[in-house]
C-alpha positions in Angstrom: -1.8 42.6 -14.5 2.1 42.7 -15.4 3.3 40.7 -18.6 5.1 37.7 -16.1 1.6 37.6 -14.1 -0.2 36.7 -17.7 2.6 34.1 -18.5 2.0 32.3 -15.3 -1.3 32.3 -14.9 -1.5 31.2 -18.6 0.9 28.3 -17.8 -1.5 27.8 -14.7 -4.0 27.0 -17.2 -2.1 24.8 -19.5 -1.2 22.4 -16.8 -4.7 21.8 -15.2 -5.8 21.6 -18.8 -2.9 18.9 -19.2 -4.0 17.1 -16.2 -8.2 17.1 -17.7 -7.1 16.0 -20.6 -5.0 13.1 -19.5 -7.8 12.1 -17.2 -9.8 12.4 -20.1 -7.7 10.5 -21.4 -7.1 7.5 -19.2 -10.9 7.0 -18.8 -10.6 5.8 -22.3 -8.4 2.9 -21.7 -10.8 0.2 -20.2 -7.7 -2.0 -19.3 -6.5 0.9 -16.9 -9.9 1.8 -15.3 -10.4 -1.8 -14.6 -7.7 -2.1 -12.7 -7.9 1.6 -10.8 -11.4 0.1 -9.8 -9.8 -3.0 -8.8 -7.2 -1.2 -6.6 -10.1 1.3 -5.3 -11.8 -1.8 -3.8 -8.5 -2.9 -2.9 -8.4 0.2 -1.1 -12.0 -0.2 0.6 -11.2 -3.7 1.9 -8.0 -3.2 3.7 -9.8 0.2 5.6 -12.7 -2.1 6.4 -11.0 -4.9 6.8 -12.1 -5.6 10.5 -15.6 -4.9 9.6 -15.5 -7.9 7.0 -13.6 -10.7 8.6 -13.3 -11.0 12.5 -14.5 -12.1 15.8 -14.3 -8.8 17.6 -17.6 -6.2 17.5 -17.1 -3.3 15.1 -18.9 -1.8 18.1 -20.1 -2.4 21.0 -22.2 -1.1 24.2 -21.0 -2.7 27.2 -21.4 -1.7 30.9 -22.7 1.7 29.6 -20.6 2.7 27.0 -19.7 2.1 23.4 -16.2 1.0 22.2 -15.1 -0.7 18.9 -13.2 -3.3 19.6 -12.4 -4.3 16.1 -9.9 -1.6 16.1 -7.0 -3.8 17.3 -6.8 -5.8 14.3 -5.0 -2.7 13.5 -3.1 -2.5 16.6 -3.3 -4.3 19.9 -3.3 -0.8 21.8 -6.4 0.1 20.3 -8.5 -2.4 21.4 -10.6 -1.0 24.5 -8.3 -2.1 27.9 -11.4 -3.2 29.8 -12.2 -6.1 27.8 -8.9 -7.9 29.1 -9.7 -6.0 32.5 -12.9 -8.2 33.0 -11.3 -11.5 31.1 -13.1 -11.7 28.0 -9.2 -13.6 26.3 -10.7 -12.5 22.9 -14.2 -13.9 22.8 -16.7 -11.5 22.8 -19.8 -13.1 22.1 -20.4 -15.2 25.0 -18.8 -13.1 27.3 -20.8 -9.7 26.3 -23.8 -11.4 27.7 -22.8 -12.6 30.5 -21.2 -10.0 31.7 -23.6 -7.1 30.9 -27.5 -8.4 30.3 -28.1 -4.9 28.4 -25.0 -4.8 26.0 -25.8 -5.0 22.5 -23.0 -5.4 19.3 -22.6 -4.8 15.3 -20.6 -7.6 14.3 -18.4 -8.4 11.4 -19.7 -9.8 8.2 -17.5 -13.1 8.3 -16.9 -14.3 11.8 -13.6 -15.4 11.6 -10.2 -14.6 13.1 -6.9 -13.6 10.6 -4.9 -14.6 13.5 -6.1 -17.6 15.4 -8.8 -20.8 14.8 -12.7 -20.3 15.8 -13.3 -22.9 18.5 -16.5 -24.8 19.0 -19.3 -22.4 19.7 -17.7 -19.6 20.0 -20.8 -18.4 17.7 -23.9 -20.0 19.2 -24.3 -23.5 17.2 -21.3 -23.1 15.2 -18.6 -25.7 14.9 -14.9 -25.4 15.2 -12.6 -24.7 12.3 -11.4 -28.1 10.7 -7.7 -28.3 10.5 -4.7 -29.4 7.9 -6.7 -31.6 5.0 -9.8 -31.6 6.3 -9.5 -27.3 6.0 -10.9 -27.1 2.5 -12.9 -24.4 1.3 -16.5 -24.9 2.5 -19.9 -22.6 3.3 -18.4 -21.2 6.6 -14.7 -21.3 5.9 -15.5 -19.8 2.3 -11.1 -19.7 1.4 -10.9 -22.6 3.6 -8.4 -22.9 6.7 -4.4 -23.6 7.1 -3.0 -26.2 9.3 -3.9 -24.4 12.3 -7.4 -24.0 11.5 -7.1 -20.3 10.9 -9.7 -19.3 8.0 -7.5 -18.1 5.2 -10.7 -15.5 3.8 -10.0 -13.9 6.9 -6.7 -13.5 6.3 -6.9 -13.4 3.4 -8.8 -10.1 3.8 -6.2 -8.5 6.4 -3.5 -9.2 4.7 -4.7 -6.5 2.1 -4.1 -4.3 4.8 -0.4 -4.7 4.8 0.2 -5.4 1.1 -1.3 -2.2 0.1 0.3 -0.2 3.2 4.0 -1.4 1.8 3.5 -0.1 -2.0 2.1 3.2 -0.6 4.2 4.1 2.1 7.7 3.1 1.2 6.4 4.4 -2.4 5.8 7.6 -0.7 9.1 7.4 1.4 11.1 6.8 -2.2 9.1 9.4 -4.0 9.9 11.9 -1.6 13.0 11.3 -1.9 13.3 10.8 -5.8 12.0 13.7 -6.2 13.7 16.2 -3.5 17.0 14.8 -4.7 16.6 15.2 -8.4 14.9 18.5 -8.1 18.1 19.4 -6.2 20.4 18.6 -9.1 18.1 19.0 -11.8 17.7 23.0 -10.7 21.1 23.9 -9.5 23.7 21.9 -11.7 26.9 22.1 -11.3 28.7 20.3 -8.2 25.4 20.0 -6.5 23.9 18.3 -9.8 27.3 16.1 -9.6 27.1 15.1 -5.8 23.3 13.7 -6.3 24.2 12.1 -9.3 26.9 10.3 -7.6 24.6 9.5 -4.6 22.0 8.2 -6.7 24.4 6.0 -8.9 25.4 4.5 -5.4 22.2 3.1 -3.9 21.3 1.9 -7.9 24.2 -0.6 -6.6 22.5 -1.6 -3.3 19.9 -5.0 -3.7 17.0 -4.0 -1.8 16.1 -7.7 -1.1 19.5 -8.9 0.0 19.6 -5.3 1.8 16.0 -6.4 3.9 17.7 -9.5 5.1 21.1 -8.6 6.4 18.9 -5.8 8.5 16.5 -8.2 9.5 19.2 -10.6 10.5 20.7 -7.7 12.7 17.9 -6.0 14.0 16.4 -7.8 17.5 12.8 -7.2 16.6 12.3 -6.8 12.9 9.0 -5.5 11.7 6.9 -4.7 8.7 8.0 -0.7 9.1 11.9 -1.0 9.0 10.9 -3.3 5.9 9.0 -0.3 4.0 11.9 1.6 5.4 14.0 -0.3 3.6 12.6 -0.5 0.4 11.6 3.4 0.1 15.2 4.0 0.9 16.5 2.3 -1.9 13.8 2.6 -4.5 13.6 6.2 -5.2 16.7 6.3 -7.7 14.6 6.3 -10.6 12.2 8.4 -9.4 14.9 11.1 -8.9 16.5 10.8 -12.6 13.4 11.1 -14.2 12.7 14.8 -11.8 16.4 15.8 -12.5 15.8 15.4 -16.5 12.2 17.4 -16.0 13.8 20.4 -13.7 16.8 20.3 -16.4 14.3 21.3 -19.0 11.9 23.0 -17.4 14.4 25.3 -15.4 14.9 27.7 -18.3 11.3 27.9 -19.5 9.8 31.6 -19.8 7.7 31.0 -17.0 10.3 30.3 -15.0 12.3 33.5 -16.0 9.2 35.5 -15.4 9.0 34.0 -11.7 12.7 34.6 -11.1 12.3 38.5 -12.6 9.5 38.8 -9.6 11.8 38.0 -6.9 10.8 34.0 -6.6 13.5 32.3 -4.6 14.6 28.8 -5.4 12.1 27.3 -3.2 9.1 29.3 -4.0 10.3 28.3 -8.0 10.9 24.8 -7.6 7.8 23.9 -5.5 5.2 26.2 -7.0 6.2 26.6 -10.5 8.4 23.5 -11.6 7.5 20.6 -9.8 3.3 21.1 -10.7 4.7 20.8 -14.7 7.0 18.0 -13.9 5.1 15.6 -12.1 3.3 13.9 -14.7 6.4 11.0 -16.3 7.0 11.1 -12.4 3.8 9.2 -10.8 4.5 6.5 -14.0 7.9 4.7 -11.5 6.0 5.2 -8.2 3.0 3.5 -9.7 5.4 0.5 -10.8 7.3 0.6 -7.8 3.9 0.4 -5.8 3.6 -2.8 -7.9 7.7 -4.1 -7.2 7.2 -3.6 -3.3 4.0 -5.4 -2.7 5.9 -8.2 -4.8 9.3 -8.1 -2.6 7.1 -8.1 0.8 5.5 -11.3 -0.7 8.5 -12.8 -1.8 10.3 -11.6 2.2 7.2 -13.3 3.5 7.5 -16.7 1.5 10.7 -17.0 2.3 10.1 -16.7 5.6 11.2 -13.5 6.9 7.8 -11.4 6.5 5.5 -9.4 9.0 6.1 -11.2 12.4 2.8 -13.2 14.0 0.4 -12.3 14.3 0.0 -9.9 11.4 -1.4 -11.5 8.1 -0.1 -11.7 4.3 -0.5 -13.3 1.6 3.5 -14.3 0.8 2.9 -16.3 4.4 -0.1 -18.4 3.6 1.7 -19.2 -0.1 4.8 -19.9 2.8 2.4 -22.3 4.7 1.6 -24.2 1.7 4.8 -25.3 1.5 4.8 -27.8 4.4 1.4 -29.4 2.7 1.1 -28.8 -1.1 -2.1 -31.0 -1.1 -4.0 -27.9 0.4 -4.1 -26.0 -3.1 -6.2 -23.2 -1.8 -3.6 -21.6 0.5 -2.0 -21.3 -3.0 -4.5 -20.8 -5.4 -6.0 -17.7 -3.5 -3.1 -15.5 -1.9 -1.6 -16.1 -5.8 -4.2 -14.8 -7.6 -4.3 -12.5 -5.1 -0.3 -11.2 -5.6 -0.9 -11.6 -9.8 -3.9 -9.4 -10.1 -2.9 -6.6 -7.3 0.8 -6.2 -9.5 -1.3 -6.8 -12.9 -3.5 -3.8 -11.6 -1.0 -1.3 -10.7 1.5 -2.4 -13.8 -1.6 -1.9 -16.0 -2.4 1.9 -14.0 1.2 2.7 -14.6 1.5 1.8 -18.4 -2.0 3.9 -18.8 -0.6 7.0 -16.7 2.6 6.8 -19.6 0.7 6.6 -22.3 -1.9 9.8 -21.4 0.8 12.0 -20.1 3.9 11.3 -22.8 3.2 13.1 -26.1 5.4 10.4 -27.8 3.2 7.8 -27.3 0.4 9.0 -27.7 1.6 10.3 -31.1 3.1 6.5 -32.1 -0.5 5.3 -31.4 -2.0 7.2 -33.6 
């Protein structure tokens, strides 16, 4: 084994033992594993969320065959086209009976719709949704209902669905970004470091909220895509500074020379050897800014200019409230919901920069 082999697989070493120990680490800080256990179920509830709140089968045999109709909560194109075919309009359990003796289904564990009212027996002996005032929180409707007699658990429960999906994905978008354009200037300097900076300093200037609603007053049919579009296209400035200062440092480490004295290219350098070492003070913004975009898509929804109907969040029902403030739990429960999502991914990110920066964990000493 040459002498630059040893150095990088020694380095290989030192940065899986880095990552061990911060886990280590970070298991330590009950605060921050509440809260990554919080998310987790977060997690869990928004890819089951049609299996916990809805009036369509999670699956179903009908007329021979077995389909899952709960899939177009997700998207209307994935619900099974012979249900419309032979009328069903979106009530299943009637209709599966009558139309096929032999079907059979696995139904949700709330029956309840995020995106219309349960009418009278829809579900043998069970009465319709009360409406406005009369909509509080009761044994079936456990969150209670809005003014249209929509059971807010329900939507409650989907609109974790779409509040998780904006922090990761435009999260995702910006920290792609981030971190292609600061690893470009960060590695190469020089007029290419000084046309990134320049870029980045430019979209710091851009408001991402005011940015969302002059698009969404452009744009024909705005939807909750071009919103995380938005946001990961003007969020990833931090995330690039931080990976320029990392690749500034880290670029004329020995291991680097070593890989460069092998006949690395820039590429093979930046990808395999610099960006493993530099990721760590990286994932602390994207965690935050996870946090910053479920917050914006709430505050775009309360204000009116959220996901378009049918699809359910929680910034809408606090929305609804305002028509009727006497109905405190379409406040109450989509707030508490908002405050302890951002509390949970604030409280991830300050443990991920206390495990992984050396200063701090040296002041706390």
């Amino acid at each position: 084994m040459t002498d630059s082999q040893s150095r990088h697989q020694s380095r290989s070493f030192q940065s899986q033992g880095f990552w061990a120990d911060a886990w280590a680490r970070f298991r330590r800080k009950p605060l921050a594993m509440a809260a990554l256990v919080f998310v987790t179920l977060l997690a869990a509830v928004a890819l089951l969320a049609p299996a916990i709140a809805g009036t369509k089968p999670v699956l179903c045999r009908y007329k021979g065959r077995i389909y899952a109709p709960c899939l177009g909560y997700f998207d209307r194109r994935l619900e099974p086209t012979i249900f419309a075919k032979d009328r069903f309009r979106g009530t299943y359990p009637r209709n599966l009976k009558e139309k096929d003796a032999d079907s059979w289904a696995i139904w949700p564990l709330v029956f309840q719709d995020p995106h219309r009212a349960v009418r009278e027996n829809e579900w043998p002996g069970r009465p319709a949704n009360p409406a406005k005032d009369e909509g509080r929180p009761n044994g079936i409707n456990l969150f209670g209902t809005d003014q249209y007699g929509v059971d807010v658990f329900a939507k409650m429960v989907h609109g974790t669905t779409i509040a998780l999906l904006v922090g990761v994905v435009s999260m995702g978008l910006a920290g792609t970004i981030g971190i292609i354009v600061g690893a470009l200037g960060g590695y190469f300097g020089g007029w290419v470091d000084m046309l990134t900076s320049r870029v980045t300093e430019i979209v710091m200037c851009v408001p991402t909220l005011v940015l969302i609603l002059a698009v969404i007053a452009i744009v024909e049919k705005p939807t909750i895509w071009k919103t995380m579009a938005i946001i990961g296209a003007t969020g990833w400035t931090g995330i690039a500074r931080l990976t320029r200062g990392e690749f500034l440092r880290l670029r004329q480490s020995e291991f680097v020379t070593a890989a460069r004295a092998t006949g690395a290219g820039p590429v093979r350098i930046m990808l395999r050897h610099i960006l493993p070492n530099a990721l760590a003070p990286v994932l602390v913004p994207i965690t935050f800014g996870i946090a910053s975009a479920i917050l914006t898509e709430s505050s775009l929804s309360f204000l009116g200019f959220g996901p378009p109907p049918p699809a359910a969040s929680w910034g809408s029902l606090l929305n609804d409230a305002r028509s009727n403030l006497s109905m405190w739990w379409l406040v109450v429960f989509p707030g508490v919901a908002i405050f302890l999502t951002v509390l949970a991914y604030n409280l991830i990110g300050e443990g991920l920069q206390e495990v992984t920066d050396p200063r701090l964990r040296e002041a706390r000493k």
